[in-house]
Each structure stands twice: as C-alpha cells, then as structure tokens.
C-alpha positions as CSV (number, residue, x, y, z in Angstrom):
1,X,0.0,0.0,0.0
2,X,2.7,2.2,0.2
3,X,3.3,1.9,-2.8
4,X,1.7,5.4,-4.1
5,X,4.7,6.6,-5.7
6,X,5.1,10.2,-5.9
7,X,4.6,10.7,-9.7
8,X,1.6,9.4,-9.1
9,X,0.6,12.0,-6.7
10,X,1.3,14.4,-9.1
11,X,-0.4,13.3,-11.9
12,X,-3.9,13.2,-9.9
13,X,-3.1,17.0,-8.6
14,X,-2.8,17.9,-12.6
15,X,-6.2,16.0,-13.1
16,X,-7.6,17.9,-10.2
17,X,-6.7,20.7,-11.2
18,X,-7.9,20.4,-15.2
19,X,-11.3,19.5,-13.9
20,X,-11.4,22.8,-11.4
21,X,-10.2,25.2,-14.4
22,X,-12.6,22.9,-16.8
23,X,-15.7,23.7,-13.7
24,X,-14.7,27.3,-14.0
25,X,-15.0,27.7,-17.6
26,X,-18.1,25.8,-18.0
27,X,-19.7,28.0,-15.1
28,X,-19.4,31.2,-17.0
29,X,-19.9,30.2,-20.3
30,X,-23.8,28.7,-18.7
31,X,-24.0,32.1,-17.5
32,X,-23.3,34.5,-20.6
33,X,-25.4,31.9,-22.8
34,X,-28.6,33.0,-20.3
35,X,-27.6,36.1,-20.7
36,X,-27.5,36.4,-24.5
37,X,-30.6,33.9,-25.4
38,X,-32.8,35.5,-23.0
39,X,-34.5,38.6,-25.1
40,X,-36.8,41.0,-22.7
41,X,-40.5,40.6,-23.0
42,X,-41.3,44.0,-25.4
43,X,-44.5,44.3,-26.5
44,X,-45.2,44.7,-30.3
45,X,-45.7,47.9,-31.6
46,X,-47.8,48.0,-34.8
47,X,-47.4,51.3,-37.0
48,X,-50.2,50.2,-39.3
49,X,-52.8,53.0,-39.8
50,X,-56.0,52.1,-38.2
51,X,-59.0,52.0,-40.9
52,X,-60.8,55.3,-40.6
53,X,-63.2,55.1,-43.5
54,X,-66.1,54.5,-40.7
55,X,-66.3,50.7,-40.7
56,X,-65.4,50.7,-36.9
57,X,-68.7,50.4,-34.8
58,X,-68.0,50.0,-30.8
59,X,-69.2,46.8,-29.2
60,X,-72.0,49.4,-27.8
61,X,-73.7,49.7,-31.0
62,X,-72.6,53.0,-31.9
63,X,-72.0,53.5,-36.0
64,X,-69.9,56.2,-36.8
65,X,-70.1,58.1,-40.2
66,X,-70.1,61.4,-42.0
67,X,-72.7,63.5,-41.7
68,X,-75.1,63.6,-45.2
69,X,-74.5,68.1,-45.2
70,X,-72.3,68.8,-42.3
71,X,-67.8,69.3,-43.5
72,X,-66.2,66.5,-40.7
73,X,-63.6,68.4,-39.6
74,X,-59.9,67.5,-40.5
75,X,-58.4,64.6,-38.2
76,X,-54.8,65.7,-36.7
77,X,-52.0,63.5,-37.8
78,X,-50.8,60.2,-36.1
79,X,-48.7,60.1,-33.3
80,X,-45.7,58.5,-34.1
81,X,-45.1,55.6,-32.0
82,X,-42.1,55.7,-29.3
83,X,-40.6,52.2,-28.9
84,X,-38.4,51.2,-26.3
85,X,-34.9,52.1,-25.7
86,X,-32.8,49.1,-26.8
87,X,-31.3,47.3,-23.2
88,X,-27.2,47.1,-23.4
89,X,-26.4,43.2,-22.6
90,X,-24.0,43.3,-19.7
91,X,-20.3,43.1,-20.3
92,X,-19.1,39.7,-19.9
93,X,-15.7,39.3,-17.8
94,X,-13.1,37.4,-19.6
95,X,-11.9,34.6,-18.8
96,X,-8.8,33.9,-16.8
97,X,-5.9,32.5,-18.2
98,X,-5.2,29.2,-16.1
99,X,-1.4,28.3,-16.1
100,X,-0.3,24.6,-14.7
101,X,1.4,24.9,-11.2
102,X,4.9,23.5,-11.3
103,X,5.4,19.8,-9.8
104,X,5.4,20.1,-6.1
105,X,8.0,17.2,-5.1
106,X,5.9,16.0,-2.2
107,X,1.9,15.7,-2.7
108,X,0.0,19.1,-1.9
109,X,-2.4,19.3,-0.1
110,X,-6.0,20.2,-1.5
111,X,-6.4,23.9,-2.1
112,X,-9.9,25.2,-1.2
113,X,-11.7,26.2,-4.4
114,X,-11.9,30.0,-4.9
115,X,-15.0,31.3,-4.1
116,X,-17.3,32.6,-7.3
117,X,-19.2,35.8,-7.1
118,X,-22.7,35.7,-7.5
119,X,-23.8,37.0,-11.0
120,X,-25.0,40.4,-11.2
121,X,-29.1,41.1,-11.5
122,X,-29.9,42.1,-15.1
123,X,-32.1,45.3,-15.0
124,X,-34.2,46.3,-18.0
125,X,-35.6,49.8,-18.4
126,X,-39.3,49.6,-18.3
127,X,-41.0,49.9,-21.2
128,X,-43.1,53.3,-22.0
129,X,-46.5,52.9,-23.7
130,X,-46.8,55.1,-26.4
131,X,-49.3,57.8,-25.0
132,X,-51.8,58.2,-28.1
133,X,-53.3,62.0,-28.2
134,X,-57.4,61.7,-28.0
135,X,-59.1,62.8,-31.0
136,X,-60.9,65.5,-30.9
137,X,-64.5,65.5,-29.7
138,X,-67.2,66.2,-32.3
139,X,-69.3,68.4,-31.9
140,X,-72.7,67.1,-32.2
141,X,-74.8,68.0,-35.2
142,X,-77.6,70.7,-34.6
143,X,-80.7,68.8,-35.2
144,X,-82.2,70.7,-38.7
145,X,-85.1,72.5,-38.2
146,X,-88.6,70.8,-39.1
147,X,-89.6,71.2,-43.0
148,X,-92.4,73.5,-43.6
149,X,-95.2,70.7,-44.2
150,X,-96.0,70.4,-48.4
151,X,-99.2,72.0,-49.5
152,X,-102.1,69.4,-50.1
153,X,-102.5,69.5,-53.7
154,X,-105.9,68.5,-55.4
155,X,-106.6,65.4,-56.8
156,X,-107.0,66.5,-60.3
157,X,-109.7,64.5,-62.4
158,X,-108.9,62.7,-65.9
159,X,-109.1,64.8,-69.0
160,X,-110.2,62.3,-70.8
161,X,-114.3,62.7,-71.8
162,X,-114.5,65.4,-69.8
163,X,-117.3,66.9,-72.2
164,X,-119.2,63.9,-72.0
165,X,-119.6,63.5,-68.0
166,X,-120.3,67.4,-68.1
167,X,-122.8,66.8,-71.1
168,X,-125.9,66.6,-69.0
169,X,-125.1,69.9,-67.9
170,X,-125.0,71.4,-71.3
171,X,-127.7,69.9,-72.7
172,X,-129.9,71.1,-69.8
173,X,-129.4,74.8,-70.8
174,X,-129.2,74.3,-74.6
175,X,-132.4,71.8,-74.3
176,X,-134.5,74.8,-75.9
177,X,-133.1,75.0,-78.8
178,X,-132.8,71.6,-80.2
179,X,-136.3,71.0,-78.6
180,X,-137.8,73.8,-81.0
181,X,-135.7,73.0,-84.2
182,X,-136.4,69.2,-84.5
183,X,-139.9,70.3,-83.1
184,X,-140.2,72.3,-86.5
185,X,-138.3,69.9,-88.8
186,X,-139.7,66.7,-87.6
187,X,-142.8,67.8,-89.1
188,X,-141.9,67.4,-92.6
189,X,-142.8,69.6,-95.8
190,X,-142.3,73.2,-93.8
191,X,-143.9,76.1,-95.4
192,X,-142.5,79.6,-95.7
193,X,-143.3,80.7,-92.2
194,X,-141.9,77.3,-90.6
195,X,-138.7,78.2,-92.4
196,X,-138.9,81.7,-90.3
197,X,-139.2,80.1,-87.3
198,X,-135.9,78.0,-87.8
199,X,-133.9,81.0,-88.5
200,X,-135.2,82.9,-85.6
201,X,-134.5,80.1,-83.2
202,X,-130.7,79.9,-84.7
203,X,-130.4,83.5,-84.6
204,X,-131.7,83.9,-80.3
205,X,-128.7,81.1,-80.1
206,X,-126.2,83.4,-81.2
207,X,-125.1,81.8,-84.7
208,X,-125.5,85.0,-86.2
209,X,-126.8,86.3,-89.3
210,X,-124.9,84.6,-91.9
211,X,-124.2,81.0,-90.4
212,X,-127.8,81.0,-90.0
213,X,-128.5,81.7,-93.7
214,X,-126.1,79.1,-94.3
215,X,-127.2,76.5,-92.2
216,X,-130.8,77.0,-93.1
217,X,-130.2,76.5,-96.9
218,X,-128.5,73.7,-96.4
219,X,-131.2,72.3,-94.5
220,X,-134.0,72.9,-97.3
221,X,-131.6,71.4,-99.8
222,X,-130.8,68.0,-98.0
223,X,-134.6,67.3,-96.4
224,X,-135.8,67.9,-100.3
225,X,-132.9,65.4,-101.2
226,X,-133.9,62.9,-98.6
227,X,-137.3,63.3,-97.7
228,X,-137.3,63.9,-94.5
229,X,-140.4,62.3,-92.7
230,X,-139.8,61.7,-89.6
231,X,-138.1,63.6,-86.2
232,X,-135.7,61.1,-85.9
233,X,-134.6,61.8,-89.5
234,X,-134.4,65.6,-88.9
235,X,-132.2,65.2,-85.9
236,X,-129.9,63.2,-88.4
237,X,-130.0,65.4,-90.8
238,X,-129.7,69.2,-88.5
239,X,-126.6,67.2,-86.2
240,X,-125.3,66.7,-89.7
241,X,-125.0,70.1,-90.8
242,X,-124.2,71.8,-88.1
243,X,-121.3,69.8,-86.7
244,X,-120.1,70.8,-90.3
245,X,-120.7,74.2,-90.0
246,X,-118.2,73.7,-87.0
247,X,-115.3,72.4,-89.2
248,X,-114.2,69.7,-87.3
249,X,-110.8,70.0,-89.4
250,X,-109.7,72.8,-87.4
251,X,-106.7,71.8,-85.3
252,X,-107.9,72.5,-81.7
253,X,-104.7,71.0,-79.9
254,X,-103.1,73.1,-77.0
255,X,-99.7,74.1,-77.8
256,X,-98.3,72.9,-74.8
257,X,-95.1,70.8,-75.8
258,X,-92.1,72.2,-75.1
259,X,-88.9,72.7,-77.7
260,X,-85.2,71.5,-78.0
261,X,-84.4,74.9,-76.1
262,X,-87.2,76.2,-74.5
263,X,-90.6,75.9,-72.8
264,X,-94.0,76.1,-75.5
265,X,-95.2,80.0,-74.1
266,X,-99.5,79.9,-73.7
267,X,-100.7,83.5,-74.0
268,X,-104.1,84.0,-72.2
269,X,-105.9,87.3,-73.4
270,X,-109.0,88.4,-72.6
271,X,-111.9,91.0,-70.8
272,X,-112.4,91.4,-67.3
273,X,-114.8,89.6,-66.1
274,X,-114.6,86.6,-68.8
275,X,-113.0,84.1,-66.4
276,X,-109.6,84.9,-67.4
277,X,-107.7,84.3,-64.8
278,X,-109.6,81.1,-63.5
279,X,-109.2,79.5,-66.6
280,X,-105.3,80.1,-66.8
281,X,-105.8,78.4,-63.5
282,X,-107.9,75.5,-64.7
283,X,-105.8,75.0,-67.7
284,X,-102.4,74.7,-65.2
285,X,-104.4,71.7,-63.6
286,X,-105.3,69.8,-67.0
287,X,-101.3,70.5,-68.0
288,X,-100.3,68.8,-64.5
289,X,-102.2,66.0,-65.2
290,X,-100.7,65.5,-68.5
291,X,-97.4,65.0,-66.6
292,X,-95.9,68.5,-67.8
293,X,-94.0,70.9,-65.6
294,X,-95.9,74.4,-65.3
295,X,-95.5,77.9,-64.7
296,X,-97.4,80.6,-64.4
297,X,-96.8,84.1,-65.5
298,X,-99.0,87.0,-63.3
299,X,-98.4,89.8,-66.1
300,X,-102.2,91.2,-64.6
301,X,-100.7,93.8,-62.4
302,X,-103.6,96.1,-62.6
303,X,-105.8,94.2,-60.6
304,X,-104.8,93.5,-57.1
305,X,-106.5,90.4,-57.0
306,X,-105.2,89.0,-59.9
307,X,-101.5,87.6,-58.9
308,X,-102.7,86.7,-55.0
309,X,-105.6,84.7,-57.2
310,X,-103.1,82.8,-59.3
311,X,-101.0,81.9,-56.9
312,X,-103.8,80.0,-55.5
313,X,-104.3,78.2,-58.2
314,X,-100.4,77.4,-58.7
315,X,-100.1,76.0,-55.0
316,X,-103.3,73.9,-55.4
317,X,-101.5,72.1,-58.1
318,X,-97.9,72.5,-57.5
319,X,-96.9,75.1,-60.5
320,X,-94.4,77.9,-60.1
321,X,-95.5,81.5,-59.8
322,X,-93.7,84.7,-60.9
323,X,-95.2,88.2,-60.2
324,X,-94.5,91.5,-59.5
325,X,-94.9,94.4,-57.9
326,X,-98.7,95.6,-57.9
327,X,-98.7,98.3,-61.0
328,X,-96.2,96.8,-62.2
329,X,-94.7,96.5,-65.7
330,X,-97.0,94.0,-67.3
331,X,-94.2,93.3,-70.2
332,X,-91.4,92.9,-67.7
333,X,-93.7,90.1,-65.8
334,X,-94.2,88.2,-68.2
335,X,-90.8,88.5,-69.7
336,X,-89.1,87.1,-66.3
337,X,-91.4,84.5,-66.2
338,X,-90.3,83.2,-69.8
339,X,-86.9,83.6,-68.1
340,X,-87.2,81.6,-65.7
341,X,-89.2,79.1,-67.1
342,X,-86.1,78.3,-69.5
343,X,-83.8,78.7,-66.9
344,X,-86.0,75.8,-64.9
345,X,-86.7,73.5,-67.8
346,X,-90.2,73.6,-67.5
347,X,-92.5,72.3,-70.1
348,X,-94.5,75.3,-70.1
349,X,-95.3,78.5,-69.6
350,X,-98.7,80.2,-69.1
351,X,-99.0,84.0,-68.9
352,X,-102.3,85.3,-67.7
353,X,-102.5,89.5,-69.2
354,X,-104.5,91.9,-67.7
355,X,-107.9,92.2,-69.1
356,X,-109.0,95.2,-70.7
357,X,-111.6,96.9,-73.0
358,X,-111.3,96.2,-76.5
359,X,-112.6,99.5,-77.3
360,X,-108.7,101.5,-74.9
361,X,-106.7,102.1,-77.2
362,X,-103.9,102.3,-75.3
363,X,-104.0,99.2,-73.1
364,X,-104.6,96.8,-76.8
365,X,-101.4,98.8,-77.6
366,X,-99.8,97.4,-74.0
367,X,-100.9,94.1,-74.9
368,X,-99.0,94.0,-78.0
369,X,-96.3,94.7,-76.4
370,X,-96.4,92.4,-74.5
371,X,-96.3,89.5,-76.8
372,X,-93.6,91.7,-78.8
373,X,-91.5,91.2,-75.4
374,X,-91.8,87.8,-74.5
375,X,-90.5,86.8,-78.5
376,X,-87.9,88.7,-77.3
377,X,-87.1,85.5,-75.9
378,X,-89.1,82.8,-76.8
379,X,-91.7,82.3,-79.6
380,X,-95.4,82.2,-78.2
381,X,-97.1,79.2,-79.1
382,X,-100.7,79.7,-78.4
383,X,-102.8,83.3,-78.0
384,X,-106.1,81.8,-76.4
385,X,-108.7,84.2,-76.4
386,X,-111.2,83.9,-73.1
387,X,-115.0,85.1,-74.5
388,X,-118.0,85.1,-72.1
389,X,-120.9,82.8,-73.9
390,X,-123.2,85.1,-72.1
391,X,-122.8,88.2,-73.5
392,X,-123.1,87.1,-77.2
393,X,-122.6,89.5,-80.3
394,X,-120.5,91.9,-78.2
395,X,-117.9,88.9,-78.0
396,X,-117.2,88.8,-81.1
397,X,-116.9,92.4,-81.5
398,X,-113.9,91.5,-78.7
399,X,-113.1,88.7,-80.7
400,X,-111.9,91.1,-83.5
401,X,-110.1,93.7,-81.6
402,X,-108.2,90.9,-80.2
403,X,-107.1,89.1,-82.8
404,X,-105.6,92.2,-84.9
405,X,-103.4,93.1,-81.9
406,X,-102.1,89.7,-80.8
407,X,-102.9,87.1,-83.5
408,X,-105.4,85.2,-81.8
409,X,-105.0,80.9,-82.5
410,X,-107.5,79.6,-80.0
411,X,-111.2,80.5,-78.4
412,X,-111.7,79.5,-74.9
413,X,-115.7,79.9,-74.5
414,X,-116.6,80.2,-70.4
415,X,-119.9,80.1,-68.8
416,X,-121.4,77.8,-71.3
417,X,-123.7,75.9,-68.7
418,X,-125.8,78.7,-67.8
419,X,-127.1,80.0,-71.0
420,X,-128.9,79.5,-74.9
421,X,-126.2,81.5,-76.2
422,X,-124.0,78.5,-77.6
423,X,-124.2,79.7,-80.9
424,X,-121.4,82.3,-80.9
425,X,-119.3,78.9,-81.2
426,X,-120.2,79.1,-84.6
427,X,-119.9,82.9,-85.3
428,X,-116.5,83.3,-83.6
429,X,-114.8,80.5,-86.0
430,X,-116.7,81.9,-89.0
431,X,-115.5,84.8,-88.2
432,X,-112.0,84.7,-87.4
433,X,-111.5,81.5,-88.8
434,X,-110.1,80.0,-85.5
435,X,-110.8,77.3,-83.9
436,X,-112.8,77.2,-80.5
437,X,-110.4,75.2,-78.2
438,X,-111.6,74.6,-74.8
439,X,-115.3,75.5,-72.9
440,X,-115.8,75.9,-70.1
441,X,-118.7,74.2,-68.5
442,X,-119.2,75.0,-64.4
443,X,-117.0,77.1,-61.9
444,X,-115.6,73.6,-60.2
445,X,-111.7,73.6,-60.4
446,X,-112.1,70.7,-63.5
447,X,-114.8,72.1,-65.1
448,X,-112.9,73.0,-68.5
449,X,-113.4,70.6,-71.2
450,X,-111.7,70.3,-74.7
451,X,-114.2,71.6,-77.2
452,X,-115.3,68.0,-79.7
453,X,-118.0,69.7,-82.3
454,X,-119.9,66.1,-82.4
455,X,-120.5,65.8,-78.5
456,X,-121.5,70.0,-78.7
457,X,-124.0,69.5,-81.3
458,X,-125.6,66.6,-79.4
459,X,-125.7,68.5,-76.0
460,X,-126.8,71.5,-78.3
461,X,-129.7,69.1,-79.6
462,X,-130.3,67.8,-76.1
C-alpha cells in the first residue's frame, strides 16, 4: 500500500486541477449563454394606420359616419409611436488565463476552491406605452329644423271625356233650342213661315246672321234630297250640318309641348270679367295632369287680386308662380317668367294678361307689347282668347279687336252651362277663322273641357 509513488501524486493533482479550471470555464460560459438567449418581454408595436373610413362600430352599437350636409372636420396626424430604448447586454468578464502549477516534489495538499461571485441582477428599463393623443370630440350636429309641411295638392280629375260627364249639364241649358228645331223639322214639308221660325230660333242662339242663312239653306236642300219624314230623320239630318258648320278640321290642340331649347309659351288674353284668370288656372291643372312641368306668369298687375288669385291656383297644383310688384310692368312680368321658365326646364309656360276693354286704345297697344317682349325670348305658341258665352254679339266684336293686336289661334268659351247663347261657337270661328279650343262648362276647379263639335252639337240638340 505504500506503494503510491510520488509521480503518481502528481499526476492526480494535474487531473484535479484540469477538472477545477474545466468547472470554472463551463460556469461562465452557462452564465453568458442566459444572458445572450434570453430577449426582454417588449411588446409589439404596430405602426399600421388604423382603418378610418367609418367601418369601426364600438361593441356598444354606436355606427360612426359622415354626416349627409355637415364638413367633418380634419383629423390631426398620427402620433408616431415611441418604442423602447434598446437594453445594453451586460459586459461579460473574460476569462482567466489558467497556467499549470509546477510539480510540487511531495503531494500538496487540496487547495480550497476559490469562491465565485454571485452573478449580477440584469435590469431592464421599463417599457413606456406610447401615449396616443385623444381625437378631438365632435361636436354634435344641430338637429335641422322641421320642414315647412308640403301643401295638399288636389286630386286632379282625368281629362279624358270630360265633355261627356259634363254633357248633362250642357244639354240642360241648350235643351231649348234643339227642342224647338227638330220640333219644326220633324214635321216634314215646312212652309214659308216654318222656315222663319228655324232662322229665328238659330239666330236667339247666337249663330249669327250669316251662319244662319247658311245652315238653313243647307237644311231645305238636303230634307228635299232625302225626304225627310220623320223627327228622328231631322235630328240626323240638322246634327249633320251643323257639326259641319263647326269644321271639325280645325286643329284644336293646346300648344303645350315644349322645344329643344325652351318651354311652349301659352298667351291667355281676354276681358275682365270673362273668367280669365280662373281659366289660366284651370288649364295649369289639366297640363299637371298630363305630366308637364308648369308655370305661371302673373303679367295682370292692374288688378290686385289677380296675382294673390293665381298663386292659388299654382299651389293647389304644385306650379311655379312669378309676379311682380302691384302696378307693375305687365311686359317685364311676363318677360321674367319666360326667363325663368327656360332657366327651370319647365315644359311650359302660361301668362295670364291683364284684361281690358277692347274698345282703350292704349291698353290693346300694351298688350301688343307684350307679346312683342316675351319673343324677345321665346316664340309664343298659343294666343287663347277667353269670351264670355253670355254676353253674345259683343264677344265677337272683342273677338276682332283681339285678334288684330295679338294674332289670336284659340277661343276659350266660359260660362257655357248657364245660357242659350251656344251659338257664338259658330260665329266666332266663322268669323276669325279659329278654332274654339276649350269650354268651359261650371266654376268647379275641372270644369274646363276640350271643345269636340260632335259631342257640342248633341248636347246642343239635347
């Protein structure tokens, strides 16, 4: 056993001492590697723009979006996020040379290993969220005030057959005079003084001296032709001629259709007291109904009455309105309202004058200028005449006056339903050679008809 020689000694000293250097090294090494691997918890930082095109709604149920009228007001920029200051990794001591101790000749004893400070505490800075700015509050929109409520506007009744629903009340006032002609011709061979009593009847209806001669030659010559026996034959026969005499050729359409470039331009002329003015009115509602865009022109600035009237009749049906001043410049009216009927696009514009006397000079003169002023900008495509059926031969003494100042292409014949006087239908196209265009049959707001010779003759013959 005592045998350990001493090289031996020394040779487990040198192994000894490998392992304790080899311990050493190892120790650090562990150390630095958890040092290095080990990356801080930093949160992510996402710089992508959030969406702000108002898709984001809160879990509360609140939708955000741009207002329909009010400007949003422009969001401040982004605030750049801050990020972290980068941690330093601690510096690492080196490691320590290790040199072999010389051979001791005896055995050494066991030196004490060297104690190992503990490793440092790694500190990391503490991370800063970035502080985002609020956006700024909006203002809550002001609630808009309440709409003024829309005027009711009437139910307008179909223009189609108007004459014929309103025939009953035609034929009741015209009931005389078929009554006593087919009582006369129903007869059949009429002498001299039966003759008489035809053209006296068609003269108290207003057909005037030489439609009457007319009418009652025809008459003898066709009931000699035919041999007229019966009343049923004679109605045949007078319906015949007369709805002639009433030249159903004529073109009684209302000029109403606009052009490429502008509005069609109605002219409404007339007397006080005709019905003027109501049946610019009435006309506006038939127009409406037809789909077309209307307005109306209040160029009768004499009478007070007149444009506050009007206007009625625009807001039952939803038409535009210009007027002026009271005493105003009937010319300038109604040029303003062709002016702003092109600059609307409308589909039409009716002008109601200011009715006057046939027999002023002066205010037929006005009249003409009128028309002379609206062509200034637009042609006028209808000059309807308004005649009172009442007040017979001095209507078509109107009639004339009329139509040598303004060109007249249209009759409108009012207050048909209460009188006998139908027959200045026939004088007032003989005459002037234009076509009654519209009648009008009642004061109800629809009670203006188209003007069909045929259905007039039959209400005429009752």
């Amino acid at each position: 056993m005592g045998g350990v020689t001493t090289g031996a000694w020394i040779a487990i000293a040198a192994a000894l001492a490998v392992l304790l250097v080899v311990l050493v090294v190892g120790s650090l090494l562990y150390r630095r590697r958890r040092i290095s691997l080990k990356a801080p918890d930093t949160p992510q930082v996402t710089t992508a723009e959030k969406d702000r095109s108002g898709s984001y709604r809160a879990d509360g149920g609140f939708n955000f979006s741009q207002g329909s009228t009010a400007t949003a007001p422009p969001r401040p920029p982004a605030p750049e996020p801050v990020l972290p200051k980068p941690v330093p990794e601690p510096e690492v001591a080196p490691v320590p040379e290790v040199v072999a101790p010389p051979e001791p000749e005896k055995a050494p004893e066991k030196a004490p290993e060297k104690p190992t400070a503990p490793p440092e505490p790694v500190t990391y800075e503490p991370v800063v969220a970035p502080e985002v700015e609020p956006e700024p509050a909006v203002a809550p929109e002001p609630e808009p005030e309440p709409a003024p409520a829309a005027p009711v506007l009437d139910v307008i009744a179909p223009t189609e057959g108007r004459l014929d629903r309103l025939r009953g009340r035609l034929s009741r006032s015209q009931s005389a005079v078929g009554k006593s002609l087919l009582g006369l011709l129903g007869g059949g061979d009429l002498d001299e003084d039966s003759w008489e009593e035809v053209e006296d009847t068609l003269l108290i209806a207003d057909l005037g001296s030489a439609t009457t001669t007319k009418i009652v030659t025809s008459l003898r010559e066709q009931m000699a032709s035919r041999s007229v026996r019966t009343e049923a034959d004679a109605r045949a026969l007078l319906r015949e001629v007369l709805v002639a005499e009433l030249r159903p050729e004529l073109d009684r359409s209302i000029r109403a259709l606009p052009h490429d470039d502008h509005p069609a331009v109605l002219l409404v002329v007339g007397v006080n007291g005709t019905g003027k003015t109501t049946t610019t009115g009435k006309l506006a509602r038939v127009l409406v109904a037809d789909g077309r865009r209307v307005l109306l022109g209040a160029a009768d600035t004499f009478r007070a009455a007149a444009a506050d009237q009007l206007q009625t009749w625009a807001e039952r049906v939803g038409a535009e309105v210009v007027r002026g001043k009271e005493a105003a410049d009937p010319a300038a009216v109604a040029f303003d309202a062709v002016s702003r009927g092109i600059d609307n696009g409308v589909d039409v514009v009716l002008i109601d004058t200011a009715g006057r006397l046939h027999t002023k000079t002066g205010l037929m003169d006005e009249l003409g200028k009128v028309k002379r002023v609206i062509e200034k900008k637009a042609s006028v495509d209808d000059v309807l005449l308004v005649l009172d059926a009442t007040i017979g031969q001095n209507g078509l003494a109107q009639a004339r006056v009329f139509a040598e100042v303004v060109d007249i292409t249209g009759v409108v014949l009012t207050k048909l339903d209460g009188t006998a006087k139908g027959g200045i239908v026939f004088q007032v196209q003989h005459e002037l050679g234009v076509p009654v265009k519209l009648v009008g049959l009642g004061e109800g707001a629809d009670d203006l008809a188209p003007f069909e010779p045929g259905a007039f003759v039959d209400a005429l013959l009752g």
